[in-house]
C-alpha positions as CSV (number, residue, x, y, z in Angstrom):
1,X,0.0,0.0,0.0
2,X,1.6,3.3,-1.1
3,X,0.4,6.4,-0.1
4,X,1.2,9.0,-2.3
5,X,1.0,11.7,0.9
6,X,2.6,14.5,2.1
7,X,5.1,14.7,-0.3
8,X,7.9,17.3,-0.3
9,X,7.7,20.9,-1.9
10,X,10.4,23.5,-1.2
11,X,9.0,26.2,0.0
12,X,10.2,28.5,3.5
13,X,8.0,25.8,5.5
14,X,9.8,23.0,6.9
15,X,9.0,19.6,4.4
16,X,5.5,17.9,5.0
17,X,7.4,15.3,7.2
18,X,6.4,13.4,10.3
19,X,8.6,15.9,12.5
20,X,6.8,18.8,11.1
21,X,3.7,17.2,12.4
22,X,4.2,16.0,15.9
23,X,6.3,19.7,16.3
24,X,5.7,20.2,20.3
25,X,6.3,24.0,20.6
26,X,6.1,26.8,18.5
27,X,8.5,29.6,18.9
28,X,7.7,33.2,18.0
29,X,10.3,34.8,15.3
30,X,10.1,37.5,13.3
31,X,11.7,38.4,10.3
32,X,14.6,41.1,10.5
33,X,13.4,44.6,10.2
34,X,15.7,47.6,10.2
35,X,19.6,47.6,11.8
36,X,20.8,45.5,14.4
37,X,24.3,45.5,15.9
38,X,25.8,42.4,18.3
39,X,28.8,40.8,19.4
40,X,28.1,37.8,16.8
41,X,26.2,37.4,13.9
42,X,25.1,33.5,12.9
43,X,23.7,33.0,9.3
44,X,22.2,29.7,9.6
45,X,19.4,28.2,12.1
46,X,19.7,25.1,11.9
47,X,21.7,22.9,14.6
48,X,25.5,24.3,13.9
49,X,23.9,28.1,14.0
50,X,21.6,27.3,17.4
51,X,24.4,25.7,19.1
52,X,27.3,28.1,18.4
53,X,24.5,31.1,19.5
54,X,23.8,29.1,22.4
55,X,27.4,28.6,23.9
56,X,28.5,32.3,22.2
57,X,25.2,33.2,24.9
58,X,26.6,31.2,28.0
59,X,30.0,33.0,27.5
60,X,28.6,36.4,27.5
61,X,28.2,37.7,24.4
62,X,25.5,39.4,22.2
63,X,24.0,37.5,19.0
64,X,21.9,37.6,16.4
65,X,20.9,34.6,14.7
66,X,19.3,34.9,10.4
67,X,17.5,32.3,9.3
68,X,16.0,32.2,5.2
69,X,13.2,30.0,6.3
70,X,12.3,28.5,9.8
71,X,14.6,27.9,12.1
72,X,15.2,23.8,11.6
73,X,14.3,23.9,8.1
74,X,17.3,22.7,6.5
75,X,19.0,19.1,7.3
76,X,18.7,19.2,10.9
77,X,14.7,19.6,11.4
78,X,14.2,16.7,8.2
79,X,17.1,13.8,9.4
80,X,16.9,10.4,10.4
81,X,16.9,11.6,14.2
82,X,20.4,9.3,14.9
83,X,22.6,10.4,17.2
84,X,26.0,8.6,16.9
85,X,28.8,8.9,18.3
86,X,31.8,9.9,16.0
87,X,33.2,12.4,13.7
88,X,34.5,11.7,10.2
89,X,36.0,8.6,8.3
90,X,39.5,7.2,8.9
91,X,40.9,9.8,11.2
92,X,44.1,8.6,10.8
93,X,43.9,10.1,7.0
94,X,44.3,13.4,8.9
95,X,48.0,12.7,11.1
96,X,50.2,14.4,8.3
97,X,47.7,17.6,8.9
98,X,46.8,17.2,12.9
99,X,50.0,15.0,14.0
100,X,49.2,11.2,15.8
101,X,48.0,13.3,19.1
102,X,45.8,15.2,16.9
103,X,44.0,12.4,15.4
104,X,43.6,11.1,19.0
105,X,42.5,14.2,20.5
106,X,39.7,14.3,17.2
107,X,38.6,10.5,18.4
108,X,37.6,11.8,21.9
109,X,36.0,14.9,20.5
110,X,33.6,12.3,18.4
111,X,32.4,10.9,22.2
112,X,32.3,14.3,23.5
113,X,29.8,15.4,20.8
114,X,27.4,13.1,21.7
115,X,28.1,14.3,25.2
116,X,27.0,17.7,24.4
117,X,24.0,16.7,23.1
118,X,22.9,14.6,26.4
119,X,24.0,17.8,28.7
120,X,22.2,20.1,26.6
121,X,18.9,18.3,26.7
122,X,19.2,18.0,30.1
123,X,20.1,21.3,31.1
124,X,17.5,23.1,29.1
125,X,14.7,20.0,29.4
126,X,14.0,19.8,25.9
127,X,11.5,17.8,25.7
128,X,13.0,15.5,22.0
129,X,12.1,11.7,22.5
130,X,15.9,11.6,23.2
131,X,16.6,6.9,23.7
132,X,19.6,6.0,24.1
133,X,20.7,2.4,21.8
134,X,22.0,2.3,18.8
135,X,23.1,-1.1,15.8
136,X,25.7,-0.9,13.7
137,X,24.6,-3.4,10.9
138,X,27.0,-5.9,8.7
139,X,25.8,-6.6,5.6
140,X,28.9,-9.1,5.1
141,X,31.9,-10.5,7.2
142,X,34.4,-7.6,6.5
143,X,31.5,-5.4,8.0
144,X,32.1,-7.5,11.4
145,X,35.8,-7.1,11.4
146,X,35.4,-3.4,11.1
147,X,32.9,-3.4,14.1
148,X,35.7,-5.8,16.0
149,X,38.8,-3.2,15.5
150,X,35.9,0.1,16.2
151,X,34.8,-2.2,19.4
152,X,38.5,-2.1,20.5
153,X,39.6,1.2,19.5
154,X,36.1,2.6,21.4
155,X,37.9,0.6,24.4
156,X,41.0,2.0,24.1
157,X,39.7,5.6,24.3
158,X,38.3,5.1,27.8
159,X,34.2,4.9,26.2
160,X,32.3,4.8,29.2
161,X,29.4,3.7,27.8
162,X,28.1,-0.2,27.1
163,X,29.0,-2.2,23.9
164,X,28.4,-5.3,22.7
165,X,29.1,-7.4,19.6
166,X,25.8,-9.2,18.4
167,X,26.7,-12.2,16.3
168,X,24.5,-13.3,13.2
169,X,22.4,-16.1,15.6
170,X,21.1,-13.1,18.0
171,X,20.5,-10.3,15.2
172,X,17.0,-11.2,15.5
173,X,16.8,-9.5,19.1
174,X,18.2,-6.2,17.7
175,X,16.6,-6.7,14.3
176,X,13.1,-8.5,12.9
177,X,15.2,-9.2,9.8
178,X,17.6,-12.0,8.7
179,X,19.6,-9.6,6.2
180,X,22.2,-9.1,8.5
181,X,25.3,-11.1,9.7
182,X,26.1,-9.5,12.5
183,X,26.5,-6.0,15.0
184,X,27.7,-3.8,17.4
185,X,25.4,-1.9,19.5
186,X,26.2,0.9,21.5
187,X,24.3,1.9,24.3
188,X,26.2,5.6,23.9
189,X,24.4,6.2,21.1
190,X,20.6,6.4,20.3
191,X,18.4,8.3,18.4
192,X,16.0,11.4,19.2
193,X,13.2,13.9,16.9
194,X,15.8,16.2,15.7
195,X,13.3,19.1,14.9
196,X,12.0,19.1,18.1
197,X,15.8,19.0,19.5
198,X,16.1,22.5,17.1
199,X,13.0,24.0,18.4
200,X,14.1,23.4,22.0
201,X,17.6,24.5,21.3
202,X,16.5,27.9,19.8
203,X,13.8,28.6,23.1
204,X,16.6,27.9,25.2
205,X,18.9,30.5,23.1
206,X,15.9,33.3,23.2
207,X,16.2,32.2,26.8
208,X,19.6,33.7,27.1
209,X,19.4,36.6,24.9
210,X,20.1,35.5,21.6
211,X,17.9,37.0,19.0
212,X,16.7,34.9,16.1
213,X,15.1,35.9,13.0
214,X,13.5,33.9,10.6
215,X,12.3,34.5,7.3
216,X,15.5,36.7,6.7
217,X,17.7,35.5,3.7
218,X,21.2,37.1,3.6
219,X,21.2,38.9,0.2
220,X,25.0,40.5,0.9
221,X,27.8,40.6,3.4
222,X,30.4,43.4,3.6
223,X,33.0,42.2,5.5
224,X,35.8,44.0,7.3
225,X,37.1,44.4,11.1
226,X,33.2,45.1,11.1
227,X,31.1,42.6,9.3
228,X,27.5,43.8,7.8
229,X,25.6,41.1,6.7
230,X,22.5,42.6,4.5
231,X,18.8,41.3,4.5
232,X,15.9,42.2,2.0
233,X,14.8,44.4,4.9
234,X,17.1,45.0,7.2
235,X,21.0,44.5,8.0
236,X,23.6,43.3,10.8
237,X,26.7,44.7,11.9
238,X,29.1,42.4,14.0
239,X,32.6,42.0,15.3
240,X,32.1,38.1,14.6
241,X,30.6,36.2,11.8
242,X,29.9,32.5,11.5
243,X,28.3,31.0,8.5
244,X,26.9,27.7,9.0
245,X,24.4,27.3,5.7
246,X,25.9,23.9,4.9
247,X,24.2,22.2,1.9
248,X,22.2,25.4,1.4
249,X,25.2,27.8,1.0
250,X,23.1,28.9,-2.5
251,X,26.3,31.0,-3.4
252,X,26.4,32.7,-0.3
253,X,30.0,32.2,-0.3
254,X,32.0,30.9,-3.1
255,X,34.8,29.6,-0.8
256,X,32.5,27.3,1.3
257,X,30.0,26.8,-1.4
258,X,32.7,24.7,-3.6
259,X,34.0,22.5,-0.7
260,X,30.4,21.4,0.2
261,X,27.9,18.3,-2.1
262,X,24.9,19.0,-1.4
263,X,23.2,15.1,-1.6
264,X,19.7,14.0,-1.4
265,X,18.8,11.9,2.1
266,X,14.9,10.6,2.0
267,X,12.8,9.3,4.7
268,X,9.0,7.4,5.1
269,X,7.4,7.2,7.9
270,X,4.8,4.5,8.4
271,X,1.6,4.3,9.9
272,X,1.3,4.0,13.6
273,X,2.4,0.5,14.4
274,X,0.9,-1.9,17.5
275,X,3.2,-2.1,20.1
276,X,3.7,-5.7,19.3
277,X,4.5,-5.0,15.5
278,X,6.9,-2.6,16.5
279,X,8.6,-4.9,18.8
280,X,8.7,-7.3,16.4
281,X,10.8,-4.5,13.8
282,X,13.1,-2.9,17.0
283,X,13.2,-5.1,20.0
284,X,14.9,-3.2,21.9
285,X,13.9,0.0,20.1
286,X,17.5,0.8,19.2
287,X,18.4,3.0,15.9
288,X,20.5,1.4,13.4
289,X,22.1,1.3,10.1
290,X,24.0,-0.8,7.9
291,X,27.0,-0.7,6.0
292,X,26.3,-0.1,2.3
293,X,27.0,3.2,0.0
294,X,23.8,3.3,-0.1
295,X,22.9,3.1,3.0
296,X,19.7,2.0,5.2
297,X,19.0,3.9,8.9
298,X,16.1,3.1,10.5
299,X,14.3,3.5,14.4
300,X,10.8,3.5,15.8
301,X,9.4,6.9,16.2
302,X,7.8,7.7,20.0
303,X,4.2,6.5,18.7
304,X,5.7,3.3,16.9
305,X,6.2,4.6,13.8
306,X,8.6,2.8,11.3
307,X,10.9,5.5,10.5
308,X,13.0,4.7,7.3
309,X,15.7,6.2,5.4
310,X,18.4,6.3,3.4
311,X,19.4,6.6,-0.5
312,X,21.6,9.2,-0.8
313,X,21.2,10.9,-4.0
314,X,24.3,12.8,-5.5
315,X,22.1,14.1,-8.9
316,X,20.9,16.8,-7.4
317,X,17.4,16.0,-8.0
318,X,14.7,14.1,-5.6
319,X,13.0,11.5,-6.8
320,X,9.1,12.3,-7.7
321,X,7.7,10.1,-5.5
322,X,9.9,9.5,-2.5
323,X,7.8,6.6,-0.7
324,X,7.7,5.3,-3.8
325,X,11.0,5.3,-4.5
326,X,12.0,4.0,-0.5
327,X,9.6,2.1,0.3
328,X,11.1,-1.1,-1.7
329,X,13.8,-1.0,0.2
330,X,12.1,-0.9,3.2
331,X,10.1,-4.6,2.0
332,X,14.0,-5.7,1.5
333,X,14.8,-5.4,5.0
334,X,10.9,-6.0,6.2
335,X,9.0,-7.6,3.8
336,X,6.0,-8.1,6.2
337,X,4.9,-4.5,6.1
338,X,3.9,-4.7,2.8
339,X,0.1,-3.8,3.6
340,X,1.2,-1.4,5.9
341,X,0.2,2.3,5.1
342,X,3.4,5.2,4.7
343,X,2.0,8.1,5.9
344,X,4.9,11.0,5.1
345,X,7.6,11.2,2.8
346,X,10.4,13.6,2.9
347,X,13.7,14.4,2.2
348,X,16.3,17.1,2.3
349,X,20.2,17.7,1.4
350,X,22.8,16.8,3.8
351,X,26.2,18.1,3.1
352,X,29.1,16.2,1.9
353,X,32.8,16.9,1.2
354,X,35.1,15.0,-0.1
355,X,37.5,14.0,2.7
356,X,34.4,12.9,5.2
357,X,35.5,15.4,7.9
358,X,33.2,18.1,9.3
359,X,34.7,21.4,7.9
360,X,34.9,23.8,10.9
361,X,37.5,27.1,10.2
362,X,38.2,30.5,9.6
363,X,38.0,32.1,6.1
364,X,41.4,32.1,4.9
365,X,41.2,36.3,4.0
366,X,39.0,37.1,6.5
367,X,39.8,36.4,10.4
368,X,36.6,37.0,12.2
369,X,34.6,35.0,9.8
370,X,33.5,31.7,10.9
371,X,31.9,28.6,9.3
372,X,30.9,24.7,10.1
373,X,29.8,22.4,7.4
374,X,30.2,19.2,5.6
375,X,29.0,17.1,8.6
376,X,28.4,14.1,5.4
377,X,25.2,12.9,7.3
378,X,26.7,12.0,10.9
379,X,25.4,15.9,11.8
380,X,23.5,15.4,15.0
381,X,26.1,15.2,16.9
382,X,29.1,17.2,15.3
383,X,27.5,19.8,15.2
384,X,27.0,20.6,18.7
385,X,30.4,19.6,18.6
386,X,31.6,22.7,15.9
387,X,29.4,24.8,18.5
388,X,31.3,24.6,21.8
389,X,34.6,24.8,19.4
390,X,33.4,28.1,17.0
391,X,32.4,29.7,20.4
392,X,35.7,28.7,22.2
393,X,37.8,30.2,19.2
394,X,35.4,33.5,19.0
395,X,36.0,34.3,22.5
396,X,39.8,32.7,22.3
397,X,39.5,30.5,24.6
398,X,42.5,28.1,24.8
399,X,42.6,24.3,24.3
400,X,40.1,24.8,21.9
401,X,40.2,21.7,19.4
402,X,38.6,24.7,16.4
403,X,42.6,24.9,15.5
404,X,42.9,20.8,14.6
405,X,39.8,21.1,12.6
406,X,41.0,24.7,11.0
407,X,44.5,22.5,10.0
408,X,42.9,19.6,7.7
409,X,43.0,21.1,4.2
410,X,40.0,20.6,2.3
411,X,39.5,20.3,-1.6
412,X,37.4,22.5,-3.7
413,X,35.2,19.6,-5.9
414,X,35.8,20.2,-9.4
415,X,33.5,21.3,-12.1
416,X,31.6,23.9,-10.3
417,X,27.9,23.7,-9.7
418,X,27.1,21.7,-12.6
419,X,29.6,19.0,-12.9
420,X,30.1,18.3,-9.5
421,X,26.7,16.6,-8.5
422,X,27.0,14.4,-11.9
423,X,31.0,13.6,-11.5
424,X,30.2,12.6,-7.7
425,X,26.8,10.5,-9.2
426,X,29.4,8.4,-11.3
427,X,32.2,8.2,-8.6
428,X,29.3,6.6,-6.1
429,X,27.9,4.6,-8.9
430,X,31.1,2.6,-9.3
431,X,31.6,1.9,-5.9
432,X,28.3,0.8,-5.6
433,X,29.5,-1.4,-8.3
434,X,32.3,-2.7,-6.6
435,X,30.0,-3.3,-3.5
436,X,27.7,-5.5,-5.4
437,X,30.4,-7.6,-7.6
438,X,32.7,-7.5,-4.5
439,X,35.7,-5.6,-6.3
């Protein structure tokens, strides 16, 4: 049964998606009228922008936060809701840039991200379905070997939090599917309903002073010792800017706009579920995901939904019919549901670059400009992470981690706007290649 529902259109309204409609506060946000002056200005109100407002707040200082649409509207208020710990892909890429103690310093700042998260929550009660468990999923053996060396690594670090390697004769008590050979779950991890988790972060940032606007698309920025950052009705000027548009940079800045993919992530949302179907999907209603290119992440919203997602796109264009084109490989992995109805279909572009690592720095030509980006789908977590560590370099604060991240170089994909998304398209489509023939 395919419900051809709720499907996306972009407008300055967050997507038709499940999130959208079980939203449990509404904030009050007006676009921005006339001047304004602050300590900081933040273009960008999604989870990077709220964050970095919120801990610019807690130090003291004055900012104003411009959103183009609503605050959440982007990747963060439209994701799979996963919070897992980590930040980037083969860290150890990075040692000729960071050094070995860099690398390891990077690891620990992947468990304190999640960390941040958990205080944050907690401190300002937001109220986000926040459960903690999370699945790794192995599609084959090699998948289980990688778990094995993360398991030990994650021990090595000092991870205070449970894990446990599932072999392929207990998946079925993380997992009502038999297309897995094996897991690692970690109870350190866990999943949450991320535009809630946005909504509550920006109360909490009106709560200390921080003034948001919505509705407010930058149309220029001056910059200088004294940044002015121009609306269609009304302009900023700042000591401090931080730009944290991510895979909506829409030529905002041609620096950061070339070092970010924006690529298509889609979700469906199923009916409510009985409690005993949903038990039979989740057991232990952990999130998980596999291993593919391709990949399939899935949980159990808090009223038993079926949550699935995955497919990232890299064309540039969504499919027309989302649950149409997902819900197959939901049937894959649950081939049971077939009668059961998908009530929302969504998606939205996460940002990508090309080394895997969130891109967190300081324009090279201008030093008081600011930006966080490329978090390649692991963004729930790093970027509360590129918060606490834009803040801690705006108010040079020392032992920040801002300069390890600032060191990695990253590349500017080729072909400008239109060659990149098709060259990337190709590049994915081979090692999906390789993934299927084993190559």
């Amino acid at each position: 049964m395919n419900a051809r529902v709720h499907q996306p259109v972009h407008t300055d309204r967050h997507a038709p998606s499940y999130y959208a409609a079980s939203v449990n506060r509404r904030l009050e946000v007006p676009p921005l009228a006339g001047e304004e002056k602050a300590d900081v200005c933040i273009i960008g109100g999604g989870f990077s922008g709220l964050n970095t407002a919120i801990e610019l707040a807690e130090r003291g200082l004055s900012v104003i936060l411009l959103e183009a649409h609503q605050i959440g509207w982007g990747a963060s208020g439209r994701n799979g809701g996963q919070l897992i710990r980590g930040v980037g892909h083969g860290l150890e890429q990075f040692e000729p840039a960071v050094g070995a103690a860099g690398v390891h310093a990077m690891k620990l700042m992947g468990l304190e991200a999640v960390e941040i998260v958990r205080q944050r929550v907690e401190k300002y009660a937001i109220d986000c379905d926040l459960t903690w468990g999370y699945c790794d999923l192995a599609n084959k053996p090699s998948d289980v070997e990688g778990f094995q060396e993360d398991f030990d690594e994650l021990k090595s670090l000092g991870y205070r939090h449970e894990l446990r390697m599932i072999p392929q004769d207990q998946m079925r008590s993380i997992v009502g599917s038999d297309q897995y050979v094996g897991g690692m779950v970690d109870m350190g991890s866990g999943h949450l309903h991320p535009l809630n988790l946005a909504l509550g972060e920006a109360a909490a940032a009106q709560s200390l002073g921080v003034k948001l606007f919505e509705n407010s698309a930058v149309t220029g920025i001056d910059y200088g010792s004294e940044v002015r950052v121009r609306t269609a009705q009304g302009s900023v000027r700042a000591k401090s800017l931080v730009i944290a548009c991510n895979a909506y940079q829409n030529g905002l800045n041609p620096y950061l706009d070339g070092k970010v993919l924006p690529a298509g992530s889609y979700v469906i949302a199923t009916e409510p579920l009985s409690a005993e179907q949903a038990r039979a999907l989740l057991p232990q209603n952990m999130a998980v995901c596999d291993q593919r290119v391709a990949l399939d992440y899935y949980r159990l919203s808090a009223d038993n939904r079926l949550l699935f997602g995955g497919a990232c796109h890299y064309s540039g264009r969504d499919p027309a019919d989302i649950a149409a084109y997902m819900r197959p490989k939901m049937l894959k992995v649950f081939p049971h549901l077939e009668n059961v109805r998908i009530d929302y279909q969504w998606g939205g572009m996460i940002g990508i670059g090309a080394n895997r690592l969130p891109q967190i720095g300081r324009l090279p030509d201008q030093p008081n400009v600011y930006f966080a980006q490329a978090y390649a789908g692991h963004g729930v977590n790093a970027t509360h992470l590129a918060g606490k560590l834009l803040a801690e370099a705006i108010t040079a604060q020392q032992g920040s981690g801002f300069e390890l991240f600032a060191k990695v170089p990253h590349i500017t994909f080729p072909g400008g706007k239109l060659l990149r998304s098709p060259l990337l398209a190709l590049g994915m489509a081979w090692y999906r290649f390789k993934e299927t023939f084993g190559g």
